[in-house]
Every structure is written in structure tokens, then in C-alpha cells.
VOPAGU-2260 file (C-alpha; in pm, 1 decimal, decimal comma):
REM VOPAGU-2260
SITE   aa  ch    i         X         Y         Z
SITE  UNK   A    0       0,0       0,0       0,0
SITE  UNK   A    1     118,2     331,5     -80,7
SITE  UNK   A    2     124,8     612,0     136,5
SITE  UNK   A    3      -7,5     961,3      81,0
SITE  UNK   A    4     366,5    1113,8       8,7
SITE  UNK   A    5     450,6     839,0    -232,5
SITE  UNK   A    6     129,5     923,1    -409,7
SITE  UNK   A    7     193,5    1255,7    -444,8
SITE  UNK   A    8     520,3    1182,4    -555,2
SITE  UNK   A    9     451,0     965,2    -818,3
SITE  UNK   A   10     172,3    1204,1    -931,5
SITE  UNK   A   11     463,1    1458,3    -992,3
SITE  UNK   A   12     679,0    1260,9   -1202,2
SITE  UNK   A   13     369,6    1141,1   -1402,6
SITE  UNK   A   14     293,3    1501,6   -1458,7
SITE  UNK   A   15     658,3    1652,9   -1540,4
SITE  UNK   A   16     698,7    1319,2   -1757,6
SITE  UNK   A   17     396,7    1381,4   -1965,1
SITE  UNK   A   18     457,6    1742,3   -1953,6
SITE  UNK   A   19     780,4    1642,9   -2155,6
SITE  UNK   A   20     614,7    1483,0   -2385,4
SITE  UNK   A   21     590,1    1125,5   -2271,2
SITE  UNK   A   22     296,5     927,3   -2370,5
SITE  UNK   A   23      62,0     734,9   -2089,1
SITE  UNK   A   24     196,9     364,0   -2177,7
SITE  UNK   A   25     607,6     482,6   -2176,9
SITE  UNK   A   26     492,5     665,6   -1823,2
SITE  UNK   A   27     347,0     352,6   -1726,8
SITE  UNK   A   28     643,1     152,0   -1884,7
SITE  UNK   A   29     899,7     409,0   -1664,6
SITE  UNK   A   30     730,5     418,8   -1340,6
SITE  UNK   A   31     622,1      57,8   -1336,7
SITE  UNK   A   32     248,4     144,9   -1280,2
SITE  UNK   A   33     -72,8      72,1   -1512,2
SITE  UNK   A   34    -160,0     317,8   -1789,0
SITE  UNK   A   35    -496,4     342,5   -1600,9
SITE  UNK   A   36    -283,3     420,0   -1284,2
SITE  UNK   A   37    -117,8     730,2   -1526,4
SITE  UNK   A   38    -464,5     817,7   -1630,0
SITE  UNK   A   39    -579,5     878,3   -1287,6
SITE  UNK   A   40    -242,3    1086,7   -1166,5
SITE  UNK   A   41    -262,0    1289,6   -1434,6
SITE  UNK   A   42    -687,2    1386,8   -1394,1
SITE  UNK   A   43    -592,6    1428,3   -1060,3
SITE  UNK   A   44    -620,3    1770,9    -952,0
SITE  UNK   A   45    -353,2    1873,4    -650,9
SITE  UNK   A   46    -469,7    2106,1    -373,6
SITE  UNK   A   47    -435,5    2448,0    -459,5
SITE  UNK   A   48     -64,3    2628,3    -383,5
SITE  UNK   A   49    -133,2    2809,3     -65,8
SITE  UNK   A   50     140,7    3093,3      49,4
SITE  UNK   A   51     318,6    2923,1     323,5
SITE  UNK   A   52     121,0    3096,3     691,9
SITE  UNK   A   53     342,6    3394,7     765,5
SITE  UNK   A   54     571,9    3310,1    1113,4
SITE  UNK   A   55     503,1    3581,8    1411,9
SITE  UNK   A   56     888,5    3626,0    1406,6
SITE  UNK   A   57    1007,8    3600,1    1031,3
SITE  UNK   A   58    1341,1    3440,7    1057,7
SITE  UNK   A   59    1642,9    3582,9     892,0
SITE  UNK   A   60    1680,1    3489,0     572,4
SITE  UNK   A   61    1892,8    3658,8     289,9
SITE  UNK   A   62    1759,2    3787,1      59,6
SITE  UNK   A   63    1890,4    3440,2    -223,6
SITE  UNK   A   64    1690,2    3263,5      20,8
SITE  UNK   A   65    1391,3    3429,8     -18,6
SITE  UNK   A   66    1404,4    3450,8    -407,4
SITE  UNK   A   67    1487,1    3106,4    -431,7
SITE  UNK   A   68    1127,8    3008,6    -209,8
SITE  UNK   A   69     960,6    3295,4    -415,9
SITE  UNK   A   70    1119,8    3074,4    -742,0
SITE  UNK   A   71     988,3    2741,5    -633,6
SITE  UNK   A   72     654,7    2835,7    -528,6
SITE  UNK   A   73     631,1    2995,1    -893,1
SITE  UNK   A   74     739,4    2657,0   -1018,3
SITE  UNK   A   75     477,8    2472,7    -815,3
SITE  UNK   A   76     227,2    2681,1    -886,9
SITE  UNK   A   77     313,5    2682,6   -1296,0
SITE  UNK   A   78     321,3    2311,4   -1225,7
SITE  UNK   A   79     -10,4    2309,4   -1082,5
SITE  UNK   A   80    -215,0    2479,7   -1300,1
SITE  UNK   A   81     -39,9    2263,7   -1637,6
SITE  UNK   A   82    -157,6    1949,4   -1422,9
SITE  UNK   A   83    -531,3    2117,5   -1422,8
SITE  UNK   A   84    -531,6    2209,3   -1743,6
SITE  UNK   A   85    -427,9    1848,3   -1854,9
SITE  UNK   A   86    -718,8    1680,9   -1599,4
SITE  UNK   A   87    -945,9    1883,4   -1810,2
SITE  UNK   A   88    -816,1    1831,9   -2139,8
SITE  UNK   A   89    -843,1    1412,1   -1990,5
SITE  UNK   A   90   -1195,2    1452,7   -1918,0
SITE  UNK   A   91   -1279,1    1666,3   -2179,5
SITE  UNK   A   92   -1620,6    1835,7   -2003,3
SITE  UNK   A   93   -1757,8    1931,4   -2321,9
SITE  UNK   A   94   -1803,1    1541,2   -2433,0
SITE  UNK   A   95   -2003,6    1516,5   -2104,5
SITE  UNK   A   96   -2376,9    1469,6   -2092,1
SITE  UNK   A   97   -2538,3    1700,4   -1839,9
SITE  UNK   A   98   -2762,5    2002,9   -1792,9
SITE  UNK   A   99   -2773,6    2332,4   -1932,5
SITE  UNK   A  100   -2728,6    2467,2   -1582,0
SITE  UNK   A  101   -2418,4    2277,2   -1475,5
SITE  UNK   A  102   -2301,7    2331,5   -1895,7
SITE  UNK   A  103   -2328,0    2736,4   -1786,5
SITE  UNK   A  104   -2101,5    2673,6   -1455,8
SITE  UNK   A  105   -1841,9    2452,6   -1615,4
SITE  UNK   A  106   -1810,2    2715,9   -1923,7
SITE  UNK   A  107   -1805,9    3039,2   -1688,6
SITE  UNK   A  108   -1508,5    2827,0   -1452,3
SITE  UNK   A  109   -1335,6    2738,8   -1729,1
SITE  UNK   A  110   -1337,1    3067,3   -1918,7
SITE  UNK   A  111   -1268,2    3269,0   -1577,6
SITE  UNK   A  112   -1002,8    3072,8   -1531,8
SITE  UNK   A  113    -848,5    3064,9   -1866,7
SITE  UNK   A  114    -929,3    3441,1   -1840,3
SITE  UNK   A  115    -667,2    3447,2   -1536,9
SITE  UNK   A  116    -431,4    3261,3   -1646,0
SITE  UNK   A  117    -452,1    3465,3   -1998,3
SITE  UNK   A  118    -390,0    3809,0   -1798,9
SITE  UNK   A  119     -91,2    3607,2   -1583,3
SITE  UNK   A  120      72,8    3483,8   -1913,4
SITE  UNK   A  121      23,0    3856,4   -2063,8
SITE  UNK   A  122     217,7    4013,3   -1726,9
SITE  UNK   A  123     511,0    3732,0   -1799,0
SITE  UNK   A  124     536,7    3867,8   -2124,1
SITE  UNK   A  125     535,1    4180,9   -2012,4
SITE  UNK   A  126     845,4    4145,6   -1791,9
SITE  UNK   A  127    1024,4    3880,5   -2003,9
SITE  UNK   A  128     972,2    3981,9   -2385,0
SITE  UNK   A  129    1306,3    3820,5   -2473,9
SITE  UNK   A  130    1206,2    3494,0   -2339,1
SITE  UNK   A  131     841,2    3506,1   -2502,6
SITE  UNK   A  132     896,1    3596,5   -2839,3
């Protein structure tokens, strides 16, 4: 049996895999799990990235510390939001028989959040033109 950290480490390295390209069955074939198994990890959607509860007494940290936790909680969260975008993309809502209310809700989430993550990509842009050319 697999514990919860295992999980979520596996879920990871199913997600940067297939993030490089790699299909479900050479996951599978890597990580010595079913391709149903990589299905699931990858329509799995992780808990949001939540800031990190801010200590009474900040320690001291230099300031390469801090930009190097600023750094990886912009990786996670990148990370994150690919792995949601994939889950979706998996399911595919739109194939999905259901009523014209819940049809409304999904399309409004979705283009809210593609809306957000539009206007995030735009500021990137913004402050990296060389890299997003």
C-alpha cells in the first residue's frame, strides 16, 4: 500500500513526464504502474498552492533565500495549473452529458479561469519579452 507522500510523488513525475512529452503507456512503462494508474495521476487535480502561513517572528533569511522560495513556489504553482489544465483536457467536459445549468457553470469556470491565467501569461510577457517571443 502506498502512502499519501509516495502518491503525491509519483503524481509529480507522471505530470513533469507527460509534460515532456511522454505518452501514458512509456509513463506507465517508466514508473512501473498501469496506464490506467497514469490516467488517474494525471486527472488528478492537486490542492491548490497556498502561500506558506506567515511566522510571528520572520526568521532571517537573505535575501537568495527568499528569491529562491519565491522561485519554487512559482514553479509549483506553474506546475499546478499545467496538471489542471491536462485533468481537463483528460476529461474533456464538453463530451459530457449534463444540464444546461451545470453546462453554464463549467463554461463560466473554465473561461474565468483561462481568463486568469490569460492576464498572468500577458504580465510574464510583459516582464520577459526576450524569453516570449
Amino acid at each position: 500500500m502506498s502512502t499519501p507522500t509516495v502518491i503525491a510523488e509519483r503524481r509529480t513525475r507522471v505530470r513533469q513526464l507527460a509534460q515532456g512529452g511522454a505518452s501514458n503507456r512509456a509513463i506507465a512503462a517508466e514508473l512501473g504502474v498501469s496506464k490506467d494508474t497514469v490516467a488517474r495521476d494525471l486527472a488528478h487535480v492537486p490542492d491548490p498552492v497556498e502561500p506558506p502561513p506567515v511566522p510571528v517572528e520572520p526568521p532571517i533569511v537573505s535575501q537568495r533565500e527568499r528569491l529562491a522560495q519565491r522561485v519554487a513556489h512559482a514553479e509549483r504553482a506553474v506546475s499546478q495549473a499545467c496538471a489542471a489544465a491536462q485533468a481537463v483536457a483528460y476529461v474533456r467536459p464538453a463530451a459530457v452529458f449534463t444540464d444546461d445549468a451545470t453546462a453554464e457553470r463549467w463554461w463560466r469556470t473554465l473561461r474565468e479561469a483561462a481568463d486568469q491565467l490569460g492576464a498572468a501569461a500577458d504580465v510574464f510577457a510583459a516582464y520577459y519579452p526576450a524569453a516570449t517571443e
